[in-house]
ZATORZA-601462 format. One record per residue: x, y, z of N, C-alpha, C, O, CB in turn; residue number from 1; residue in one letter. Coordinates in nm, 2 decimals. Atoms other than C-alpha are relative to their C-alpha. Glycine has a CB too. Layout:
N
<rec <X,Y,Z>,<X,Y,Z>,<X,Y,Z>,<X,Y,Z>,<X,Y,Z>,NUM,"A">;
...
//
This chain:
97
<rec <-0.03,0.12,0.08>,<1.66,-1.26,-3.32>,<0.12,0.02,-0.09>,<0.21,-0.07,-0.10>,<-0.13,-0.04,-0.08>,1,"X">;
<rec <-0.09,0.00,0.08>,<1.87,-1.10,-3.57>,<0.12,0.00,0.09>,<0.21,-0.06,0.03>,<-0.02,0.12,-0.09>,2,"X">;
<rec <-0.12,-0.08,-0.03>,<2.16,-0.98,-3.31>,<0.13,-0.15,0.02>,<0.24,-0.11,0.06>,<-0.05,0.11,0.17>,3,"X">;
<rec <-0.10,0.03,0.04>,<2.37,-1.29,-3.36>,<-0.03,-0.12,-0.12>,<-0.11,-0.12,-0.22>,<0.08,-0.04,0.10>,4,"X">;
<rec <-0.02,0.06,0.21>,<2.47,-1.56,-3.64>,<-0.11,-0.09,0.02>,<-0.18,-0.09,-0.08>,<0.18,-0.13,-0.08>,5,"X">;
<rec <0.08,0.11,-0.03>,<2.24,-1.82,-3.51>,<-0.18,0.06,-0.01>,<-0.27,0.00,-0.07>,<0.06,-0.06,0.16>,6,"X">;
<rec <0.13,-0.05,0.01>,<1.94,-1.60,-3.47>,<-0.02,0.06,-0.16>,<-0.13,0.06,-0.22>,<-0.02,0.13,0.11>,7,"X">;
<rec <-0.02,-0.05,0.20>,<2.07,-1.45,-3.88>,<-0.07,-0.17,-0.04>,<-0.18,-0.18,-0.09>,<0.25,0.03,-0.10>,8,"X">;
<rec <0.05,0.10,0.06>,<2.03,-1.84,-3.96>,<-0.11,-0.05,0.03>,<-0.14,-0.14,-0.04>,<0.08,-0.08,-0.01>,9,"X">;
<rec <0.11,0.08,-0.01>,<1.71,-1.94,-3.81>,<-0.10,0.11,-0.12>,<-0.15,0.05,-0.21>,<-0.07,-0.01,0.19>,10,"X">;
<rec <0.03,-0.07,0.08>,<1.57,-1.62,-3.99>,<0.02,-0.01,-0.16>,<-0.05,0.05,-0.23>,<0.03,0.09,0.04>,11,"X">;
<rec <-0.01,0.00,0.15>,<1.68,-1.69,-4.33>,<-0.04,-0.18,0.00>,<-0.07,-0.22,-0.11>,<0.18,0.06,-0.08>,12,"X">;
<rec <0.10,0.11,0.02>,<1.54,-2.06,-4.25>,<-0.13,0.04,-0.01>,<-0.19,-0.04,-0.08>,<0.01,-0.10,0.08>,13,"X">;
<rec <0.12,-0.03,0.00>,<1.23,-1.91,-4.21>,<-0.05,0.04,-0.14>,<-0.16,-0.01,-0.18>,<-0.02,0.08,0.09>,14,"X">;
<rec <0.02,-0.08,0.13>,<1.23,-1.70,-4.55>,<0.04,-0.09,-0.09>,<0.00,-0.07,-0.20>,<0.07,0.13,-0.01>,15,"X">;
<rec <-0.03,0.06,0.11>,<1.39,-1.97,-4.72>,<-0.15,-0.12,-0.02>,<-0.22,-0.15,-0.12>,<0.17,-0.08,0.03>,16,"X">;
<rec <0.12,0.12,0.06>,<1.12,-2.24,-4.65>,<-0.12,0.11,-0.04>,<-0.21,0.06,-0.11>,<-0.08,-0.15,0.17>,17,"X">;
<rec <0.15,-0.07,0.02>,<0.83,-1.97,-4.70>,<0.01,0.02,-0.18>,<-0.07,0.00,-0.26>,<-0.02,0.18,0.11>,18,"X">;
<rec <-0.04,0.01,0.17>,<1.03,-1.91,-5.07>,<-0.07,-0.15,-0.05>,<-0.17,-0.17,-0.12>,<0.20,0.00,-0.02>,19,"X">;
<rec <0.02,0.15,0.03>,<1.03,-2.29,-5.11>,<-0.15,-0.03,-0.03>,<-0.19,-0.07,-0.14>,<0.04,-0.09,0.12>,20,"X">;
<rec <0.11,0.03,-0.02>,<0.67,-2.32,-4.99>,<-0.10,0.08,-0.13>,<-0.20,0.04,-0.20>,<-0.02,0.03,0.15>,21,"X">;
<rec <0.06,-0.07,0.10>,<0.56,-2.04,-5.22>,<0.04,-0.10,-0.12>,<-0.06,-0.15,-0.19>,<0.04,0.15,-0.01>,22,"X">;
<rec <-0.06,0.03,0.14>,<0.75,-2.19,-5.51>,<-0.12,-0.15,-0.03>,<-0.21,-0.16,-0.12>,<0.21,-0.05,0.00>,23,"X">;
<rec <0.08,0.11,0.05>,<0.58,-2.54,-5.48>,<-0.13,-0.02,-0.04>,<-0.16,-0.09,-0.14>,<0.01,-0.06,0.07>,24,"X">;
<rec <0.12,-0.01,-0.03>,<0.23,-2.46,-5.38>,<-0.07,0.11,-0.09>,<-0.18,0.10,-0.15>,<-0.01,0.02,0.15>,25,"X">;
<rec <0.13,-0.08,0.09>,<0.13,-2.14,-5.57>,<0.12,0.02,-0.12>,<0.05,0.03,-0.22>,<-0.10,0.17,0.08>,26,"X">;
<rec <-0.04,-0.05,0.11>,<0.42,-2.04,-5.83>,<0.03,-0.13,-0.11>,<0.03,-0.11,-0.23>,<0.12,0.10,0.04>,27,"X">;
<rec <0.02,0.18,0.11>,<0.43,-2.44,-6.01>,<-0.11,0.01,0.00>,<-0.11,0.14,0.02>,<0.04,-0.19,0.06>,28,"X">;
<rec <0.12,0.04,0.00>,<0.06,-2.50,-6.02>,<-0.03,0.14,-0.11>,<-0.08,0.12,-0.22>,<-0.09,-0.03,0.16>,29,"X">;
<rec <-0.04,-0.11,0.12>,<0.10,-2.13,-6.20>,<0.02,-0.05,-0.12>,<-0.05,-0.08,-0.22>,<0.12,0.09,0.03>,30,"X">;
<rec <-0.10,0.02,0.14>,<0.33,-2.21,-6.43>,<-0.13,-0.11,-0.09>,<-0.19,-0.07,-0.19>,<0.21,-0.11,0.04>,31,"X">;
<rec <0.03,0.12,0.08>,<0.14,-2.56,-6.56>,<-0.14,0.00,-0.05>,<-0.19,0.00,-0.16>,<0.02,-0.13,0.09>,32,"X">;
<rec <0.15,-0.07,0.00>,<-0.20,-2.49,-6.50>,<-0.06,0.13,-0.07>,<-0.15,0.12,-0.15>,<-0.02,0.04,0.12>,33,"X">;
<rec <0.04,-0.13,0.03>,<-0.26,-2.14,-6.56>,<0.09,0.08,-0.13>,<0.06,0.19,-0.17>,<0.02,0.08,0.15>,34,"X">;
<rec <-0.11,-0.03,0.07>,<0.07,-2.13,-6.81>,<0.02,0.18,0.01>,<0.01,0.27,-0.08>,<-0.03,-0.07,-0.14>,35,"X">;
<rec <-0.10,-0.12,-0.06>,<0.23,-1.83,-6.61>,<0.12,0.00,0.03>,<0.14,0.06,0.13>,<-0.02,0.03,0.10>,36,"X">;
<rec <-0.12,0.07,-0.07>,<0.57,-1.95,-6.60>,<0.07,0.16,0.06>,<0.19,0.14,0.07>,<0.12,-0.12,-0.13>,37,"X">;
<rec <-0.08,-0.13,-0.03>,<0.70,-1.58,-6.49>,<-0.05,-0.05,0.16>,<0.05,-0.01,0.21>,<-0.05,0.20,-0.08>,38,"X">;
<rec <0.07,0.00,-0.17>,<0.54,-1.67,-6.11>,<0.14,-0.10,0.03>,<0.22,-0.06,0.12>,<-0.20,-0.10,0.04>,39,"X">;
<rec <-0.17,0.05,-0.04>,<0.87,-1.95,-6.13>,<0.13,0.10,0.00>,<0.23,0.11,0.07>,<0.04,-0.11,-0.10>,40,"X">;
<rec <-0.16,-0.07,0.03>,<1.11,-1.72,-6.27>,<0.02,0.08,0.10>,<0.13,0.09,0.15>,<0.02,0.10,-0.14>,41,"X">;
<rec <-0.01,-0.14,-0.16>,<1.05,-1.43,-5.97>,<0.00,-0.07,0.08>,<0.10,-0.05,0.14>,<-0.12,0.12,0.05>,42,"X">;
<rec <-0.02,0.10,-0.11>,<0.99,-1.71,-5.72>,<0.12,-0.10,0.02>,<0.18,-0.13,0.12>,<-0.12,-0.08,0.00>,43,"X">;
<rec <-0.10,0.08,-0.01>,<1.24,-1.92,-5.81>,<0.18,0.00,-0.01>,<0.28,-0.07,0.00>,<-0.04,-0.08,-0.08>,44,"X">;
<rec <-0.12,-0.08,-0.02>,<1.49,-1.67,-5.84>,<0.09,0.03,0.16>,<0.20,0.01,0.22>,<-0.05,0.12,-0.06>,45,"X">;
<rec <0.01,0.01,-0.16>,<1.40,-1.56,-5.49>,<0.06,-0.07,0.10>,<0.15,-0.04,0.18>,<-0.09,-0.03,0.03>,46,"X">;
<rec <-0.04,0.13,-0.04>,<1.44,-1.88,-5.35>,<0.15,-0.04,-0.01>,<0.23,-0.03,0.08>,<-0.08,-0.09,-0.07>,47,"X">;
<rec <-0.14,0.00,0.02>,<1.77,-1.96,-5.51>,<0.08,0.08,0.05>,<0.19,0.03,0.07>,<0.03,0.01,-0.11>,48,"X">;
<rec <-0.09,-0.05,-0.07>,<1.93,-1.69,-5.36>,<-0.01,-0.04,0.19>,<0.08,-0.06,0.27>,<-0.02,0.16,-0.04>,49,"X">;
<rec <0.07,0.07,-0.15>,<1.76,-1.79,-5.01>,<0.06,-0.13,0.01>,<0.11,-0.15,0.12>,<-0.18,-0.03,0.01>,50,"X">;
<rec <-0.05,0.11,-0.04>,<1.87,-2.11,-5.04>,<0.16,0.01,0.01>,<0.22,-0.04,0.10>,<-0.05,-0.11,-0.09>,51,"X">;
<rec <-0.18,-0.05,0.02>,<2.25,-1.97,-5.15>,<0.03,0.01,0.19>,<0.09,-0.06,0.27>,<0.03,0.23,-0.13>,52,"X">;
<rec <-0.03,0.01,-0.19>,<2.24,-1.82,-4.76>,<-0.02,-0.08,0.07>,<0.07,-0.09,0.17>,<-0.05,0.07,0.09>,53,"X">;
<rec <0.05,0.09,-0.07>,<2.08,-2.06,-4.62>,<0.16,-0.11,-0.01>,<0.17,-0.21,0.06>,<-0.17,-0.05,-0.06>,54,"X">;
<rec <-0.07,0.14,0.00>,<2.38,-2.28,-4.69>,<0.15,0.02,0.04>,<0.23,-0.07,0.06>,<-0.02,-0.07,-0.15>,55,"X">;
<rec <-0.09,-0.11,0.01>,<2.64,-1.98,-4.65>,<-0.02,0.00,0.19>,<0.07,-0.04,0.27>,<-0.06,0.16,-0.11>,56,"X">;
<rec <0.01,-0.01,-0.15>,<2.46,-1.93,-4.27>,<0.05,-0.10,0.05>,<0.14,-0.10,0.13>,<-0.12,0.02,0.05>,57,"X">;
<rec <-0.06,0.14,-0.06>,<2.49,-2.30,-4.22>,<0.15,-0.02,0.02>,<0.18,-0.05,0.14>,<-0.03,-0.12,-0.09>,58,"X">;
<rec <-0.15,0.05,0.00>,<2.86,-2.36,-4.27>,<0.03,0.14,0.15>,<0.09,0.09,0.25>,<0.10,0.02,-0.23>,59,"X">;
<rec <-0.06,-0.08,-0.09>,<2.93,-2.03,-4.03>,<-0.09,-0.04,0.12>,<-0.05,0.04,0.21>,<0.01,0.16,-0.05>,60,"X">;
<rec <0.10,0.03,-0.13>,<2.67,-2.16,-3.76>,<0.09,-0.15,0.01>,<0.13,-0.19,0.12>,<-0.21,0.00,-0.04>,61,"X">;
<rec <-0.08,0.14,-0.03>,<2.86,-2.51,-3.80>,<0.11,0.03,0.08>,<0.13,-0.02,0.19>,<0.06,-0.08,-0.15>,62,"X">;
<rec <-0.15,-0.02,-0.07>,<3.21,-2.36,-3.71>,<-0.04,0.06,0.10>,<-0.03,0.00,0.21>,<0.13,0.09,-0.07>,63,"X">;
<rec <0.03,-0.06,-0.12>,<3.07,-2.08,-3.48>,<-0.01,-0.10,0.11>,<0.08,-0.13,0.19>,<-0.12,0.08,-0.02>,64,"X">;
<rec <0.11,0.10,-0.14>,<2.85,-2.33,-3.25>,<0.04,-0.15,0.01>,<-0.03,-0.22,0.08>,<-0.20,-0.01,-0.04>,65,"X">;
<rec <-0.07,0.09,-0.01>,<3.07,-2.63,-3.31>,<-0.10,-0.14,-0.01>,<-0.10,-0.24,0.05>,<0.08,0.02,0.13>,66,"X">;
<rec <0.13,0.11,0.04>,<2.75,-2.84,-3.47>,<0.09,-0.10,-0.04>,<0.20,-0.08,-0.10>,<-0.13,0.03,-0.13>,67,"X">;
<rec <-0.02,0.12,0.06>,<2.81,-3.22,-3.53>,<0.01,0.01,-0.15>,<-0.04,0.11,-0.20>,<-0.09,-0.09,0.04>,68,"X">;
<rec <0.03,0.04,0.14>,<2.85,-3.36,-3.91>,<-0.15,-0.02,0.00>,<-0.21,0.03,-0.09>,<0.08,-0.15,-0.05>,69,"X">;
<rec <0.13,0.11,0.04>,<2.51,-3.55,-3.86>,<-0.11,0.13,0.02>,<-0.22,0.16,-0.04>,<-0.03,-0.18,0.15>,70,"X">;
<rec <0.12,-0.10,0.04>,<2.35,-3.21,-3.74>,<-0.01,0.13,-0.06>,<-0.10,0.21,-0.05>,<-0.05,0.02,0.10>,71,"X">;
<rec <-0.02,-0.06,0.11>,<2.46,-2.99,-3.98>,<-0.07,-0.11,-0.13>,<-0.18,-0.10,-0.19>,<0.19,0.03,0.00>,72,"X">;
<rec <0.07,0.08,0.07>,<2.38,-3.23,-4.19>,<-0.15,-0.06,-0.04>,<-0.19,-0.10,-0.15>,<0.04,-0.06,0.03>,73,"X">;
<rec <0.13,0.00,0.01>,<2.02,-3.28,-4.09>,<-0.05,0.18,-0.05>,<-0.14,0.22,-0.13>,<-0.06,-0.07,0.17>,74,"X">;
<rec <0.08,-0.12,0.05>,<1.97,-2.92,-4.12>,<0.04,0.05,-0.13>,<-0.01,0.16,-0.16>,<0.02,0.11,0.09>,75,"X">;
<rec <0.01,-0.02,0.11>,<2.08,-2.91,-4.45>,<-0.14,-0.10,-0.07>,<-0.24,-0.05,-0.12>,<0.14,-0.02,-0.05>,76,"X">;
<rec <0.10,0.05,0.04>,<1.86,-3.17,-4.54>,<-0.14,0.05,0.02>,<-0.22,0.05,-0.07>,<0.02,-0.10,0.03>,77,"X">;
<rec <0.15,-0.10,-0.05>,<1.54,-2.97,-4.37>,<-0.02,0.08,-0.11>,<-0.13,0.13,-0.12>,<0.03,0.11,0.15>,78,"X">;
<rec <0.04,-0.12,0.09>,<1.60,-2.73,-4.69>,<-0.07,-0.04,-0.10>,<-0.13,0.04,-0.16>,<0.11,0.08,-0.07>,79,"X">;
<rec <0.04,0.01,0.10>,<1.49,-2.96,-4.92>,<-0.13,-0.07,0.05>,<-0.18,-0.10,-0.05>,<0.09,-0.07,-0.10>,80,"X">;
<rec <0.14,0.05,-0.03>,<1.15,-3.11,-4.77>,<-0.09,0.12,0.10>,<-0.08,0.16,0.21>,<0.03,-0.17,0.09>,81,"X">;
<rec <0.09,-0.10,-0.06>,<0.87,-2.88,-4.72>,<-0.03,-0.01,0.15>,<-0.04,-0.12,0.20>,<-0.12,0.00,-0.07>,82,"X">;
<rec <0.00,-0.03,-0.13>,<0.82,-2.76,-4.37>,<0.09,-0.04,0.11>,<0.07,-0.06,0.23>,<-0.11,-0.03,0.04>,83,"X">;
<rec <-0.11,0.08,-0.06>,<1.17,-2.90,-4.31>,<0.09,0.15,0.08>,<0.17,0.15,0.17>,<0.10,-0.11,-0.15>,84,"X">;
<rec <-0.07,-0.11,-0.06>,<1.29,-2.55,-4.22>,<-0.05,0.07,0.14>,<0.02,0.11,0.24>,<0.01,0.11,-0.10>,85,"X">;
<rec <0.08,-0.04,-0.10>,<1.01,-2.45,-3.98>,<0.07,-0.07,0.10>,<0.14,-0.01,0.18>,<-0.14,-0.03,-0.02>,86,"X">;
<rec <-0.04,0.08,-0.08>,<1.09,-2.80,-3.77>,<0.12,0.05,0.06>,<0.15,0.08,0.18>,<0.00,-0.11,-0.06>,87,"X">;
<rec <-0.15,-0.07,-0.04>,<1.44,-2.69,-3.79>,<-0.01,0.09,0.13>,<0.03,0.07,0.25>,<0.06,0.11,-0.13>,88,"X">;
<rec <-0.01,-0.18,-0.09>,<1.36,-2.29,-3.63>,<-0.09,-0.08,0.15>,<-0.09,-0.03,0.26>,<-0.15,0.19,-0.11>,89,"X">;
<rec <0.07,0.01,-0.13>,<1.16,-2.48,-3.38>,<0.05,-0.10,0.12>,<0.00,-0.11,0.23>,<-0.14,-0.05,-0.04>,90,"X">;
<rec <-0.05,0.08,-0.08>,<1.39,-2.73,-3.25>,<0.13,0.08,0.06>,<0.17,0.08,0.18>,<0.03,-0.14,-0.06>,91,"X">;
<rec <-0.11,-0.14,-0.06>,<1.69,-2.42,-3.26>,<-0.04,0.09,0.08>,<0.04,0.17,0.13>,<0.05,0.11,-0.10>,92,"X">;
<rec <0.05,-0.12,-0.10>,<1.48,-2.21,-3.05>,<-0.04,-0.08,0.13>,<-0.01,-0.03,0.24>,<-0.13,0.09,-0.06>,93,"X">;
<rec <-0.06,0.08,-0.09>,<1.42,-2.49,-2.83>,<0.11,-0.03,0.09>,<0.12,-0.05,0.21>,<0.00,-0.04,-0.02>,94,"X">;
<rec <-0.16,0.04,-0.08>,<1.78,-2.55,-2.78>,<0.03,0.08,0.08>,<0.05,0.06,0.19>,<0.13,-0.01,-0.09>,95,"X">;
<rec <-0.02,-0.17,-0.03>,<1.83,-2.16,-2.74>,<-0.03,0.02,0.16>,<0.03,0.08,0.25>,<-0.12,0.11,-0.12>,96,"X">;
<rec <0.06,-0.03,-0.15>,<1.60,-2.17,-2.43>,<0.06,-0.09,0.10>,<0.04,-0.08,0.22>,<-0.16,0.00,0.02>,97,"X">;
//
């Protein structure tokens, strides 16, 4: 998976939505609830750098693989709606085969 750019970027979609997913689901409900806000600061640190590649992989998977505006575009948008990255890895690996 890792051995080119395309298999680097489905992989750091994967880690990015699982960051995301963590952040929303158990390190917020932390913070507000349980007033733990350190579960955001480590998670949402995390994440922020995850999302940094995630957006770093995209632009070099755009030029590499000669993606459209509209689907570069959708797969940016996949980063911000939960289980939008999964969909993503599952329609790129699709393609792949």
């Amino acid at each position: 998976m890792l051995r080119n750019v395309l298999g680097q970027f489905r992989m750091i979609a994967i880690l990015e939505g699982i960051s995301f997913l963590v952040l929303l689901f158990i390190a917020m409900p932390l913070k507000y609830m349980m007033d733990m806000p350190q579960a955001v600061a480590v998670v949402g640190a995390a994440h922020g750098v995850l999302f940094v590649m995630y957006g770093l992989w995209l632009v070099v998977v755009k030029f590499k693989y000669r993606w459209s505006i509209l689907k570069t575009g959708i797969a940016f948008l996949a980063s911000f709606i939960p289980f939008g990255t999964f969909v993503l890895d599952r329609k790129l690996k699709e393609e792949a085969a």
